[in-house]
N, C-alpha and C positions, 0 to 999 in steps of 0.2 A: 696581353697574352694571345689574340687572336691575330694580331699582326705579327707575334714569331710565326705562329703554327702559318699564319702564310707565306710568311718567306721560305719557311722550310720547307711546307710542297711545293713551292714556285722553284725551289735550288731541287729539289728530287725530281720533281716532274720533267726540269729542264735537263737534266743528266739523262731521263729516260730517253726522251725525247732526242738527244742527240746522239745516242751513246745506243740505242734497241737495234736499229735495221745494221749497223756494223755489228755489235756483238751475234744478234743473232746466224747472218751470212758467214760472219768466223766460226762459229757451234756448229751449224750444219756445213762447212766446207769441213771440218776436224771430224764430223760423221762419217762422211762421204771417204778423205783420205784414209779415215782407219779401217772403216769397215773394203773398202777396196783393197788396202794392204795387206787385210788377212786372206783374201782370197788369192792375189797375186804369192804370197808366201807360201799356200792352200794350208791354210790353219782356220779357216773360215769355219766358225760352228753349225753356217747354214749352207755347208755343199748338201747332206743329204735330201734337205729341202728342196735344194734345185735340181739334184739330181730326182727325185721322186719326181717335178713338177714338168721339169724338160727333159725327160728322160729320153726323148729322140734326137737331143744333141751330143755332140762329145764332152763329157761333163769338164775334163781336165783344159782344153780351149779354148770351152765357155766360161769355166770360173776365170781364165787369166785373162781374155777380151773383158767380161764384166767388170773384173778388177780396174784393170787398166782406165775403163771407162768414168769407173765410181772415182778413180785417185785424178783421172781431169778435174770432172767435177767439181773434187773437194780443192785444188788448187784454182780452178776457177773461182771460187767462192772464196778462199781464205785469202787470192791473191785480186780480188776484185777484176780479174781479166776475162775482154771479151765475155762478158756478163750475157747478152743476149744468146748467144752461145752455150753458153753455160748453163742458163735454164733451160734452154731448149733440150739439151745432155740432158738434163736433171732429169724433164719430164718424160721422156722419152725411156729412161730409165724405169721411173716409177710406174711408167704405161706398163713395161711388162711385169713389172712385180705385178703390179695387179692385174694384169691380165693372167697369172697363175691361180688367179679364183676362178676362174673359167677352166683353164686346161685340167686341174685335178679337183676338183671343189671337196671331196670326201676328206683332201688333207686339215683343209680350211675349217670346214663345217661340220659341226656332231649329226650324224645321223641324215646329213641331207636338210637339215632345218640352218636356213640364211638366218637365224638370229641367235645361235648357237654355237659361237666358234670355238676354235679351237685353240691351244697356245700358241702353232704354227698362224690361224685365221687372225689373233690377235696380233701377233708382230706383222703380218702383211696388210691389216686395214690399219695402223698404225703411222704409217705411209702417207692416209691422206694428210697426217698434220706436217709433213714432211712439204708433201706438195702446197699447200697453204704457204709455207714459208717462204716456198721460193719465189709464188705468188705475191708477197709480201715485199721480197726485196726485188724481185720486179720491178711492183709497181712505184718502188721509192729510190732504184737505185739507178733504173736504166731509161735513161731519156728517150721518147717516144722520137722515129727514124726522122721527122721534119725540123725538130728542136736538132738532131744529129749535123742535121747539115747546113743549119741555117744558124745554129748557135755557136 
């Protein structure tokens, strides 16, 4: 009995094992495409967000550059191209999400209290599991520049 129960986490373990950093880089490229595509169509449920947060840009511009931005991204990722690229996009991305707890923090945080968010504080610190991921397929997906050119 204990030699099934090990095959059978050695057959699961090895599915995860082969099968995590693609599934996962396809899930978040399918984020990145969808939520880009509602902003490029401007059906995005978080223009007023961005409008309250960048309110010194042209919101209608800004959401179709963002879009456009977030739908590279998500075909970077779902299309495994130019990877390095691609997170760089990503993070650069999620810089300014989070950099919007800085520009308006009272949308973010109840009362001025940093441990108090808000529904808008919780979908934007949300982000960091975002960013982890791409950290994630990173470090699994994209060969360090020496291996690039000597491999």
């Amino acid at each position: 009995m204990e030699n099934l129960f090990y095959k059978f986490d050695q057959f699961f373990i090895g599915r995860m094992n082969r099968w995590g950093i693609p599934i996962l880089r396809f899930a978040l490229g399918i984020v990145f495409l969808w939520f880009g595509s509602l902003k490029i169509f401007n059906v995005s449920p978080v223009a007023g967000l961005i409008a309250g947060t960048y309110s010194f840009l042209p919101l209608q511009t800004f959401m179709a550059v963002l879009g456009v931005w977030e739908v590279i991204i998500g075909i970077g990722l779902i299309f495994k191209l130019s990877l390095r690229i691609t997170l760089a996009f990503l993070w650069i991305q999620m810089a300014g999400t989070l950099f919007s707890l800085i520009l308006n923090p009272s949308i973010f945080f109840q009362g001025g209290n940093l441990l108090l968010l808000t529904t808008e504080g919780e979908f934007v610190v949300k982000n960091l599991v975002l960013i982890a991921a791409g950290i994630v397929i990173g470090g699994y997906e994209v060969l360090p520049t020496n291996q690039q050119i000597n491999g």
